[in-house]
mmCIF file of the N, C-alpha and C atoms, coordinates in Angstrom:
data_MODEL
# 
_entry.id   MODEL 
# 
loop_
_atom_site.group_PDB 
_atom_site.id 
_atom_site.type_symbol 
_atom_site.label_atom_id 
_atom_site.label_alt_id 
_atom_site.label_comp_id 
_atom_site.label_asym_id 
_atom_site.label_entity_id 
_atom_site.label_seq_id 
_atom_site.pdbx_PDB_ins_code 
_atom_site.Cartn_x 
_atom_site.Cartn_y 
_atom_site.Cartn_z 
_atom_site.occupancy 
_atom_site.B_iso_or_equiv 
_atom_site.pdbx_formal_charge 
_atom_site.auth_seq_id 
_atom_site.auth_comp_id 
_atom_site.auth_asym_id 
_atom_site.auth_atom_id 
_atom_site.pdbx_PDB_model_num 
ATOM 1   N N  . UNK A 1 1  ? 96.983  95.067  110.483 1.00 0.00 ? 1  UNK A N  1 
ATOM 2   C CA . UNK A 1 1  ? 95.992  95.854  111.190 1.00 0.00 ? 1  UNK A CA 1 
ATOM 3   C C  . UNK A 1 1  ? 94.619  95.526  110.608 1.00 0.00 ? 1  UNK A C  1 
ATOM 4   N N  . UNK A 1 2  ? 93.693  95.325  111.722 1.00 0.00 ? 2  UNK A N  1 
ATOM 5   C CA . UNK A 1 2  ? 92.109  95.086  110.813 1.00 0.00 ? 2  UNK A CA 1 
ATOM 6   C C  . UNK A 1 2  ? 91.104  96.328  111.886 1.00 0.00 ? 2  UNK A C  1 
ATOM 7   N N  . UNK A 1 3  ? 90.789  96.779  110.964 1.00 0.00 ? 3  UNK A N  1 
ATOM 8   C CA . UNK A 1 3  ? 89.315  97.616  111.634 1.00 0.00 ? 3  UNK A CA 1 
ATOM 9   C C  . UNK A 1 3  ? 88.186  96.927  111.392 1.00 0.00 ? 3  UNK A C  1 
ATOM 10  N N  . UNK A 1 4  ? 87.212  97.044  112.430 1.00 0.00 ? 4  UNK A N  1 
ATOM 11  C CA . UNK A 1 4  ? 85.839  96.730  111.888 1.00 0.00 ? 4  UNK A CA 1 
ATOM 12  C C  . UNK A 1 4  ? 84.893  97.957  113.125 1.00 0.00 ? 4  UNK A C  1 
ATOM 13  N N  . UNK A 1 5  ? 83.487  97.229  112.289 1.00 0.00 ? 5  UNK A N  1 
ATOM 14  C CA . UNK A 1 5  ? 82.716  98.188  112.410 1.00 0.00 ? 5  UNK A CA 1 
ATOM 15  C C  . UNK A 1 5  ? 81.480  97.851  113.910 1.00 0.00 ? 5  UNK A C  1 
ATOM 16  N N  . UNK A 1 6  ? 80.922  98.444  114.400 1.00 0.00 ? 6  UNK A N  1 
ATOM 17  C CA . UNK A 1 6  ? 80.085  97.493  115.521 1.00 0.00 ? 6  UNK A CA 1 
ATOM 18  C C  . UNK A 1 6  ? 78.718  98.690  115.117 1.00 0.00 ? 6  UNK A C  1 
ATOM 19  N N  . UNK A 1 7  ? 78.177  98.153  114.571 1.00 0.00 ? 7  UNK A N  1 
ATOM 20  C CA . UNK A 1 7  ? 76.788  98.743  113.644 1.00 0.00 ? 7  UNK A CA 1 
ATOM 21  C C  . UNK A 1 7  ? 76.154  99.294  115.349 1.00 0.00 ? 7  UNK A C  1 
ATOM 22  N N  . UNK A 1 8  ? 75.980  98.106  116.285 1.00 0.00 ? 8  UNK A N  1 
ATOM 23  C CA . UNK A 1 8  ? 74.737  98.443  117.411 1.00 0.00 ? 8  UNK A CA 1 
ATOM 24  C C  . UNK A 1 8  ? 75.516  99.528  118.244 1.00 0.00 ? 8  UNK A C  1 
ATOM 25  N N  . UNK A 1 9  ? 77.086  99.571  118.334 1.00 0.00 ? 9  UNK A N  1 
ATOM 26  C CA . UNK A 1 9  ? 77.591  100.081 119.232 1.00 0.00 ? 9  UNK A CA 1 
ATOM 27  C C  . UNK A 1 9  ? 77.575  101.799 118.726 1.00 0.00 ? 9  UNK A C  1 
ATOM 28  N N  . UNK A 1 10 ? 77.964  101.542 117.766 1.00 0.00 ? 10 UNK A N  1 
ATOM 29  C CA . UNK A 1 10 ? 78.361  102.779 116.531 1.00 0.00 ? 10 UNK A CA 1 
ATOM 30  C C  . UNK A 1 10 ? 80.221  102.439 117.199 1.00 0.00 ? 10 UNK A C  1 
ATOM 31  N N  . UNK A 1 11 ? 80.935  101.982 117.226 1.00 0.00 ? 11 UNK A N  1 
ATOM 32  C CA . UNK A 1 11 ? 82.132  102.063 117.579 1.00 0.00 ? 11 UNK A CA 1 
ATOM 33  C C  . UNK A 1 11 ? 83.232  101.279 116.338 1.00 0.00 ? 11 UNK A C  1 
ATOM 34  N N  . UNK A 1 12 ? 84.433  101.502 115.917 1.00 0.00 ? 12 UNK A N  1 
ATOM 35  C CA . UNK A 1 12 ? 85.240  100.760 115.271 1.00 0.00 ? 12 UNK A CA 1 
ATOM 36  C C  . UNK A 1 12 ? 86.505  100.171 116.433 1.00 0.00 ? 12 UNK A C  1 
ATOM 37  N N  . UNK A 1 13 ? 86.648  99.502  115.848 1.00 0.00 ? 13 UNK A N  1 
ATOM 38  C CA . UNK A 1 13 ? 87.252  98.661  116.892 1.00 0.00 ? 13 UNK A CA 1 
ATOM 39  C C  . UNK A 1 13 ? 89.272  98.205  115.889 1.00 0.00 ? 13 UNK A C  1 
ATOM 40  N N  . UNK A 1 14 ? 90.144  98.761  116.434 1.00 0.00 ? 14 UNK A N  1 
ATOM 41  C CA . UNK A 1 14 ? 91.748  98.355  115.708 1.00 0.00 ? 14 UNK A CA 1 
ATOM 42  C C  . UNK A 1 14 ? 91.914  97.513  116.291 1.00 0.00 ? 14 UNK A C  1 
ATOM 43  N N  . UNK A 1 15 ? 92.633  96.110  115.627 1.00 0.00 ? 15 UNK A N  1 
ATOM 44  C CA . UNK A 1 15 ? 93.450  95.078  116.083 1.00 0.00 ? 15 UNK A CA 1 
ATOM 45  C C  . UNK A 1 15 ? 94.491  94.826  115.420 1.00 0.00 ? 15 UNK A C  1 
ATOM 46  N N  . UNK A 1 16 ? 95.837  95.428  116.261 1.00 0.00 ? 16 UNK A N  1 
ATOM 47  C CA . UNK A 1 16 ? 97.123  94.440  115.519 1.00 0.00 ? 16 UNK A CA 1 
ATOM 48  C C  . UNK A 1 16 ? 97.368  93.676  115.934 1.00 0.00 ? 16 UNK A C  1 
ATOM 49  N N  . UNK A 1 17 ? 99.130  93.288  116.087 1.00 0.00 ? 17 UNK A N  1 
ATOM 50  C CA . UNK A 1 17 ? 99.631  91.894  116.334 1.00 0.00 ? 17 UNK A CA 1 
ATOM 51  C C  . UNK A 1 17 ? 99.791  92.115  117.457 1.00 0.00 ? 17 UNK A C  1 
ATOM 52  N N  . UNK A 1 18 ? 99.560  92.364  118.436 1.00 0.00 ? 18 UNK A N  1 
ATOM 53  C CA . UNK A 1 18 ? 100.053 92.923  120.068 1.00 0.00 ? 18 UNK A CA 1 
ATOM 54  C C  . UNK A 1 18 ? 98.803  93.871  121.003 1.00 0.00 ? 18 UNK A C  1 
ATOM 55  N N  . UNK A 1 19 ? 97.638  94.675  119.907 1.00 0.00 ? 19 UNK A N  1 
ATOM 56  C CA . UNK A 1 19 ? 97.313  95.646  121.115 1.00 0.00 ? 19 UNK A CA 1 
ATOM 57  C C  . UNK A 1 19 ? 95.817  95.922  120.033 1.00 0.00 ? 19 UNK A C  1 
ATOM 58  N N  . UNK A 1 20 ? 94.694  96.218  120.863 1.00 0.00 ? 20 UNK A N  1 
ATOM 59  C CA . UNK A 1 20 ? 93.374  96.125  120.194 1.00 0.00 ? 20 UNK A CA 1 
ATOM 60  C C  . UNK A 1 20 ? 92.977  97.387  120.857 1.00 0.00 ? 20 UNK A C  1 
ATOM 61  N N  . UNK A 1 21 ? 91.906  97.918  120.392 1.00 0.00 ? 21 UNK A N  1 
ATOM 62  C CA . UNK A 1 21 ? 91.296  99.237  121.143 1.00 0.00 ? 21 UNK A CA 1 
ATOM 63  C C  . UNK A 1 21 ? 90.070  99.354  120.324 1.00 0.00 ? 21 UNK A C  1 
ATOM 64  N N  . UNK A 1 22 ? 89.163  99.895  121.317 1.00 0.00 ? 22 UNK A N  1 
ATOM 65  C CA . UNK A 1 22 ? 87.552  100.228 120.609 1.00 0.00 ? 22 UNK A CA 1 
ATOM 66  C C  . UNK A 1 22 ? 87.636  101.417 120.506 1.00 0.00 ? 22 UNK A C  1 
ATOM 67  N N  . UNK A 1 23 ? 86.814  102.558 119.542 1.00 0.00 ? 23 UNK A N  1 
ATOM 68  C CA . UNK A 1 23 ? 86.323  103.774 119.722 1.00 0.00 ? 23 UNK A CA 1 
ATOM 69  C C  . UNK A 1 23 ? 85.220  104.405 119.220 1.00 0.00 ? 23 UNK A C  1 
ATOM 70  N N  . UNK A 1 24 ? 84.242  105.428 119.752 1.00 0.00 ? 24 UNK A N  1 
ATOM 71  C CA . UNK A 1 24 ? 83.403  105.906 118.950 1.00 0.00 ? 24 UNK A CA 1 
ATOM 72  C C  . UNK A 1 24 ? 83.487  106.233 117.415 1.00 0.00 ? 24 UNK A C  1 
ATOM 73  N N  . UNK A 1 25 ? 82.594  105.529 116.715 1.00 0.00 ? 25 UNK A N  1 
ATOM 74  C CA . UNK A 1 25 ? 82.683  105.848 115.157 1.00 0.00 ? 25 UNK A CA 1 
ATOM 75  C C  . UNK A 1 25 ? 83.030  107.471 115.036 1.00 0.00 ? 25 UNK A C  1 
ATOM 76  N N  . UNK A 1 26 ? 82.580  108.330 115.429 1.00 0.00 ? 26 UNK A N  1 
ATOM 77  C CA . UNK A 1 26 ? 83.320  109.572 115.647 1.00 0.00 ? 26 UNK A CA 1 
ATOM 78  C C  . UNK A 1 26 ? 84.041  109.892 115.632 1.00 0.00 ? 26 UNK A C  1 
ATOM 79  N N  . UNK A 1 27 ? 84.812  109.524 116.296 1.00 0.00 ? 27 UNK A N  1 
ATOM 80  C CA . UNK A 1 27 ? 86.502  109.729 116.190 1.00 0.00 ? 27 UNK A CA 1 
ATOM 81  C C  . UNK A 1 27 ? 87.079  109.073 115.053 1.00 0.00 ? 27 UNK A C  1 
ATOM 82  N N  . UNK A 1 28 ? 86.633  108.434 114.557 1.00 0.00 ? 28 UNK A N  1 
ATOM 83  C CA . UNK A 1 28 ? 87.585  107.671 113.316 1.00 0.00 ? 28 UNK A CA 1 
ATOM 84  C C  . UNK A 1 28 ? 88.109  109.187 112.810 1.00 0.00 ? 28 UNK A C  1 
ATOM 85  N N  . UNK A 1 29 ? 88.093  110.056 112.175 1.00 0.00 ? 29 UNK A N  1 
ATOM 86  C CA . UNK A 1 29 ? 88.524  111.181 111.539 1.00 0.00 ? 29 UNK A CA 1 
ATOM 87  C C  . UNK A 1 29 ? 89.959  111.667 112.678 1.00 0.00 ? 29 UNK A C  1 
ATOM 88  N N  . UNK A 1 30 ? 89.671  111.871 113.557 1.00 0.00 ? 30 UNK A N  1 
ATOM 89  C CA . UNK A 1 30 ? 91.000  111.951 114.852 1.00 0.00 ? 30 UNK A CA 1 
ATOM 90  C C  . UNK A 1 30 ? 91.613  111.086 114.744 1.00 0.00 ? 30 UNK A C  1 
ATOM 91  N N  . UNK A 1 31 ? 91.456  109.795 114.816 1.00 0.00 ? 31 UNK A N  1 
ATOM 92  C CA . UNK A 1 31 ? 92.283  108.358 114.873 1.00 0.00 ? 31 UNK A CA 1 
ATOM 93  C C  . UNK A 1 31 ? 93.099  108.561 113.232 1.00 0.00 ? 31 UNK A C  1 
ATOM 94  N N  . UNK A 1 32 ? 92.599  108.719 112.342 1.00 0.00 ? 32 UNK A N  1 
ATOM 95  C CA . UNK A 1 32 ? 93.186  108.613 111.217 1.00 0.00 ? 32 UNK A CA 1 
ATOM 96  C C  . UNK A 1 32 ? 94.286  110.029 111.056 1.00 0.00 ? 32 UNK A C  1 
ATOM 97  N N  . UNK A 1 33 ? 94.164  110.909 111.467 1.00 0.00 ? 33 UNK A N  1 
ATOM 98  C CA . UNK A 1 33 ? 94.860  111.868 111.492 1.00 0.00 ? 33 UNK A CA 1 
ATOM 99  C C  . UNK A 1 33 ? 95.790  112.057 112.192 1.00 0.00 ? 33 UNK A C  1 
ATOM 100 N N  . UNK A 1 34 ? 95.503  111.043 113.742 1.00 0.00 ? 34 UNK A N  1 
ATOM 101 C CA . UNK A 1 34 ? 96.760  111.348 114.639 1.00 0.00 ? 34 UNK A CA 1 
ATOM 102 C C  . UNK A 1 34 ? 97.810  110.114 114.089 1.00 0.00 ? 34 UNK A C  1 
ATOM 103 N N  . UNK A 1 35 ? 97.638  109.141 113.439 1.00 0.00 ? 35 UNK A N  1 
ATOM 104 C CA . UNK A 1 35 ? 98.154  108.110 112.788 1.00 0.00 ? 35 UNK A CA 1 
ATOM 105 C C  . UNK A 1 35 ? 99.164  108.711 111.698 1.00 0.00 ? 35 UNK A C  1 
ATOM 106 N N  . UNK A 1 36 ? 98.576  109.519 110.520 1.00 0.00 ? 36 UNK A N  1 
ATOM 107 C CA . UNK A 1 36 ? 99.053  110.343 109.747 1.00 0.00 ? 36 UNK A CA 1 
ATOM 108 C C  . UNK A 1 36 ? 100.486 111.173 110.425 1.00 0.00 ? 36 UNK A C  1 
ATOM 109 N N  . UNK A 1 37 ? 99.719  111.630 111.065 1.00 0.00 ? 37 UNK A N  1 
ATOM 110 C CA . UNK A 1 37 ? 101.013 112.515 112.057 1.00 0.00 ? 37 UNK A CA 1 
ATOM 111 C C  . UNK A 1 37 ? 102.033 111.979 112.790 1.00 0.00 ? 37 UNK A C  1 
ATOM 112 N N  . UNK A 1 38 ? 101.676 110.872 112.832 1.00 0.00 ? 38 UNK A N  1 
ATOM 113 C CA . UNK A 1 38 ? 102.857 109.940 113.661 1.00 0.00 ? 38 UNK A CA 1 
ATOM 114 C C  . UNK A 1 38 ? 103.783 109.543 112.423 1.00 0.00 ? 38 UNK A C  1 
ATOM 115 N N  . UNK A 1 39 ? 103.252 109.081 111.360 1.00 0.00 ? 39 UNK A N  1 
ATOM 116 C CA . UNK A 1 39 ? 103.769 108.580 110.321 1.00 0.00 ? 39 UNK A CA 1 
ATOM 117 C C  . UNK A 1 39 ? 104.395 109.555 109.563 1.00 0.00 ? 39 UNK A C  1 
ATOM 118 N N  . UNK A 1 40 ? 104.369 111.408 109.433 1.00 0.00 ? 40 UNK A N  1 
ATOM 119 C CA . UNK A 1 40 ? 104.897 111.825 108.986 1.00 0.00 ? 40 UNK A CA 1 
ATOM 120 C C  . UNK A 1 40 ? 105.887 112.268 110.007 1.00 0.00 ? 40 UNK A C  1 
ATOM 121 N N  . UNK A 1 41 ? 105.746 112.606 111.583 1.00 0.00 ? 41 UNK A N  1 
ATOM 122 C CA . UNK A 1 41 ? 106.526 112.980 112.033 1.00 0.00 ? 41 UNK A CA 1 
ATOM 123 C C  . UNK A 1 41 ? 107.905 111.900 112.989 1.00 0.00 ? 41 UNK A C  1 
ATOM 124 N N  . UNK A 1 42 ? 107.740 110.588 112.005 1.00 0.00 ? 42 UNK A N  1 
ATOM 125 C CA . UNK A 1 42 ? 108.586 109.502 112.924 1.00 0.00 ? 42 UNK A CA 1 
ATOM 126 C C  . UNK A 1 42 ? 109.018 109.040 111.522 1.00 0.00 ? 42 UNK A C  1 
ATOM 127 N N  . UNK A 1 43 ? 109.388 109.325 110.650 1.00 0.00 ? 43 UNK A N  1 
ATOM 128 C CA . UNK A 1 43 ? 110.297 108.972 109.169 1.00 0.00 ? 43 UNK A CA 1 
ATOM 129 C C  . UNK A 1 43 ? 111.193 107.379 109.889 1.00 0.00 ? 43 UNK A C  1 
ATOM 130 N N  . UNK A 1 44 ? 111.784 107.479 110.854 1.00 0.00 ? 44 UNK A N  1 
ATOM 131 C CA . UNK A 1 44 ? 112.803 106.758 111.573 1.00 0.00 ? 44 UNK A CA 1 
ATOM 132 C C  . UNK A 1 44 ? 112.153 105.761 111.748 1.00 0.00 ? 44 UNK A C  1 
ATOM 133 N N  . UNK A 1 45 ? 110.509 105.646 111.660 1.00 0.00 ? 45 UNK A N  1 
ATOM 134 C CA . UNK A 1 45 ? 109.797 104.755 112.497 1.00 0.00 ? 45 UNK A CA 1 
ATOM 135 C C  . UNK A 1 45 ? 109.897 103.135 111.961 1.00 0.00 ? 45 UNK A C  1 
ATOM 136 N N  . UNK A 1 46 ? 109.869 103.594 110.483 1.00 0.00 ? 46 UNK A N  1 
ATOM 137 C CA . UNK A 1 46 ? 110.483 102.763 109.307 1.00 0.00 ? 46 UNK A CA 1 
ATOM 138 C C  . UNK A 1 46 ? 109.236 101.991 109.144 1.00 0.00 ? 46 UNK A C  1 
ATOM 139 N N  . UNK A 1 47 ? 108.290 102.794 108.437 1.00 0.00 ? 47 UNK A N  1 
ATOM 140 C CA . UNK A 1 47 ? 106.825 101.993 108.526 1.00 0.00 ? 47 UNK A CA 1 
ATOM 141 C C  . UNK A 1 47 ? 106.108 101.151 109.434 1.00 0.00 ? 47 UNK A C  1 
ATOM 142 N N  . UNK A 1 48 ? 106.511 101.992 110.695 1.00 0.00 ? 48 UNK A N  1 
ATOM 143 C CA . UNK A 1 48 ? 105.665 101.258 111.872 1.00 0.00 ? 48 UNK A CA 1 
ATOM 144 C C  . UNK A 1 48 ? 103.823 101.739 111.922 1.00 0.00 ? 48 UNK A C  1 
ATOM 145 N N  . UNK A 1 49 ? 103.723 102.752 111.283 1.00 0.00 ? 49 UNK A N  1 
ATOM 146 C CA . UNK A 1 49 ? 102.228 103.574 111.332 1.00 0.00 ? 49 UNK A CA 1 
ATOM 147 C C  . UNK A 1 49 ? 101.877 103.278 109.602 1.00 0.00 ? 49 UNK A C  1 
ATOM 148 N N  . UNK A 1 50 ? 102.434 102.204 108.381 1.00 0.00 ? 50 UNK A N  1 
ATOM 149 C CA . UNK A 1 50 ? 102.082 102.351 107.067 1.00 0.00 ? 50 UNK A CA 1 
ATOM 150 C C  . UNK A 1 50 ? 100.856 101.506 107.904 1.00 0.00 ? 50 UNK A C  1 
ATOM 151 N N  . UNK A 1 51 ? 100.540 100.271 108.241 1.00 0.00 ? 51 UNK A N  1 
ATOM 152 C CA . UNK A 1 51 ? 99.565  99.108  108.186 1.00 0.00 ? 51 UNK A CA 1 
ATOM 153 C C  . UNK A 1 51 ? 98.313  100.193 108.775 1.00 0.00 ? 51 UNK A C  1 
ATOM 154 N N  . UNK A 1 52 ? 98.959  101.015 109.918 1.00 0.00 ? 52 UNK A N  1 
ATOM 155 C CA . UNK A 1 52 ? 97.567  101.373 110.650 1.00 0.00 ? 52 UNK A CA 1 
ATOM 156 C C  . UNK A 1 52 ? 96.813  102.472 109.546 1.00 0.00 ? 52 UNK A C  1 
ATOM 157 N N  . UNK A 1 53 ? 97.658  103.407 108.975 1.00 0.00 ? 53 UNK A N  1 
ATOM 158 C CA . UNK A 1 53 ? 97.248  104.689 108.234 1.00 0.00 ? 53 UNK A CA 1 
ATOM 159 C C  . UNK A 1 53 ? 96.555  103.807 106.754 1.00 0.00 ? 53 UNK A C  1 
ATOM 160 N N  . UNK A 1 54 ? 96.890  102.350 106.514 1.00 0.00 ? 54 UNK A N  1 
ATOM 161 C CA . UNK A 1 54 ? 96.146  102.229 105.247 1.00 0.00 ? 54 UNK A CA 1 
ATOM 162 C C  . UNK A 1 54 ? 94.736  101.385 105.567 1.00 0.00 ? 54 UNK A C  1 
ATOM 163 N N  . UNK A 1 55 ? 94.973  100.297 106.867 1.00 0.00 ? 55 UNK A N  1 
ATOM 164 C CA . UNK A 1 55 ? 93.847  100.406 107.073 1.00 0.00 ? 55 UNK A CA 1 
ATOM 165 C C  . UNK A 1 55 ? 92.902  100.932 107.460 1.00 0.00 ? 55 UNK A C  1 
ATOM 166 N N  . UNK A 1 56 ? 92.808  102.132 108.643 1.00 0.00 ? 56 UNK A N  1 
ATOM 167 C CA . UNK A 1 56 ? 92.031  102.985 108.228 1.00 0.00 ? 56 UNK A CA 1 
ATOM 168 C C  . UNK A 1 56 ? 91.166  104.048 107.565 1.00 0.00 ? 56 UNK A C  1 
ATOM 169 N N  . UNK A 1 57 ? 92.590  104.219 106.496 1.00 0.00 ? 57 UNK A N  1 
ATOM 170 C CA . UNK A 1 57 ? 92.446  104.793 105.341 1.00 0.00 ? 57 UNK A CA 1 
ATOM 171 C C  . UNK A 1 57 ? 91.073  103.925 104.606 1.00 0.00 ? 57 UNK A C  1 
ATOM 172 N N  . UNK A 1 58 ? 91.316  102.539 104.303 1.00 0.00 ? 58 UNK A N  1 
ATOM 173 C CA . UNK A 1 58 ? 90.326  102.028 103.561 1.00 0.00 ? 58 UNK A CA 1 
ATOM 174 C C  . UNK A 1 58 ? 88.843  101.650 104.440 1.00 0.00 ? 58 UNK A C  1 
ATOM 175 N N  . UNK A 1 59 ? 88.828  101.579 105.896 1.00 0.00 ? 59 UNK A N  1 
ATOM 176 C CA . UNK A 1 59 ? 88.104  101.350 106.343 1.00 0.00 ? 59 UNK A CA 1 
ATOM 177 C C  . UNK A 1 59 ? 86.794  102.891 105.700 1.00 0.00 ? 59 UNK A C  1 
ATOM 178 N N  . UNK A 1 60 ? 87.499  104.303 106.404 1.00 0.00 ? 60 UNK A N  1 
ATOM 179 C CA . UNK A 1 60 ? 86.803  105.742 106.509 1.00 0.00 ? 60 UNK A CA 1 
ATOM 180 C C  . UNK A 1 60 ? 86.276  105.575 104.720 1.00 0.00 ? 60 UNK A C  1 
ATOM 181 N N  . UNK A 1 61 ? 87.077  105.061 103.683 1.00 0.00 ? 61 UNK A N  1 
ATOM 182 C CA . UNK A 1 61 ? 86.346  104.837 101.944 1.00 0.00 ? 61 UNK A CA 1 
ATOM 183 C C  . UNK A 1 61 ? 84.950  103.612 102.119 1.00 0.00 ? 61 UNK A C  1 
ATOM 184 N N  . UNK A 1 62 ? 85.559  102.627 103.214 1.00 0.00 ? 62 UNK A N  1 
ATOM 185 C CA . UNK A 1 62 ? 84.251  101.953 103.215 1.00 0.00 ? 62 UNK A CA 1 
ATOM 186 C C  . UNK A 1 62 ? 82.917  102.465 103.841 1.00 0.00 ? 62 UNK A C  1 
ATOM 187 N N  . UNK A 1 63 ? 83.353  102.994 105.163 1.00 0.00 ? 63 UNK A N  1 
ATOM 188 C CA . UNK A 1 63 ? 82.073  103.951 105.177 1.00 0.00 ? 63 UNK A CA 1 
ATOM 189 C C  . UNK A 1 63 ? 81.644  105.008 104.749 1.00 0.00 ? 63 UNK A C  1 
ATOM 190 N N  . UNK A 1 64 ? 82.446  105.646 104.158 1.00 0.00 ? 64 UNK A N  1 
ATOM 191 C CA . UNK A 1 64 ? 81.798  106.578 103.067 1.00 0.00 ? 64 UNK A CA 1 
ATOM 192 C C  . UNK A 1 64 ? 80.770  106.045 102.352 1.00 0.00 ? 64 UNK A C  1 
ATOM 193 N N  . UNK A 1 65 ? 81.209  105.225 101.118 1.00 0.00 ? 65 UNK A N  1 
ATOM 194 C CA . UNK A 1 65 ? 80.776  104.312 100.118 1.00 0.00 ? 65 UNK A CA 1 
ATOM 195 C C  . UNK A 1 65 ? 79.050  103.485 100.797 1.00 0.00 ? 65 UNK A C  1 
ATOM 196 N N  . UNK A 1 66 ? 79.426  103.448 102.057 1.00 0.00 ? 66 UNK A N  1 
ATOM 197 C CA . UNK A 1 66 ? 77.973  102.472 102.926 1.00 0.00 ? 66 UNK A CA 1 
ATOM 198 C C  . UNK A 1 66 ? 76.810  103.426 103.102 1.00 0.00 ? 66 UNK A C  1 
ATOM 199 N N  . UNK A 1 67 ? 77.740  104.694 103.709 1.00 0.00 ? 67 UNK A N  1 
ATOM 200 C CA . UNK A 1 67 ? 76.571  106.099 103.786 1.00 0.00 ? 67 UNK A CA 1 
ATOM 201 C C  . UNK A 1 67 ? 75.786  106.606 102.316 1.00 0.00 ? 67 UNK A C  1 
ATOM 202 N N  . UNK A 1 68 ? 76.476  106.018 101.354 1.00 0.00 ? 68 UNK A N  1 
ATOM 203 C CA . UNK A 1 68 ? 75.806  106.624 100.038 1.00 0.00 ? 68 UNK A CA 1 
ATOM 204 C C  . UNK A 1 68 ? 74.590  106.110 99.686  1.00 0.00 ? 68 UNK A C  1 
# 
């Protein structure tokens, strides 16, 4: 999974191996949470939501860290 950032758009943008999607930098906090929730409530899933929940995980520390 890779996130990035679109500075002019304000949008982050997910790409895995199969399926891409843009969204308002805004939502990153929703996106990371409904990810979370998938990942705790699909145990069975067998780490289908680890790649997405850590890269966004590190993406939301990088913009933290940028806002400082």
């Amino acid at each position: 999974m890779k996130v990035t950032y679109d500075h002019t758009a304000r949008t982050f943008s997910m790409k895995g191996r199969i399926w891409s999607d843009t969204y308002p930098i805004e939502d990153l906090p929703k996106w990371l949470a409904f990810y979370r929730k998938m990942q705790a409530e699909h145990p069975k899933a067998k780490g289908a939501y680890d790649a997405t929940v850590i890269a966004l995980e590190a993406f939301t520390q990088e913009m933290a860290a940028a806002s400082n």
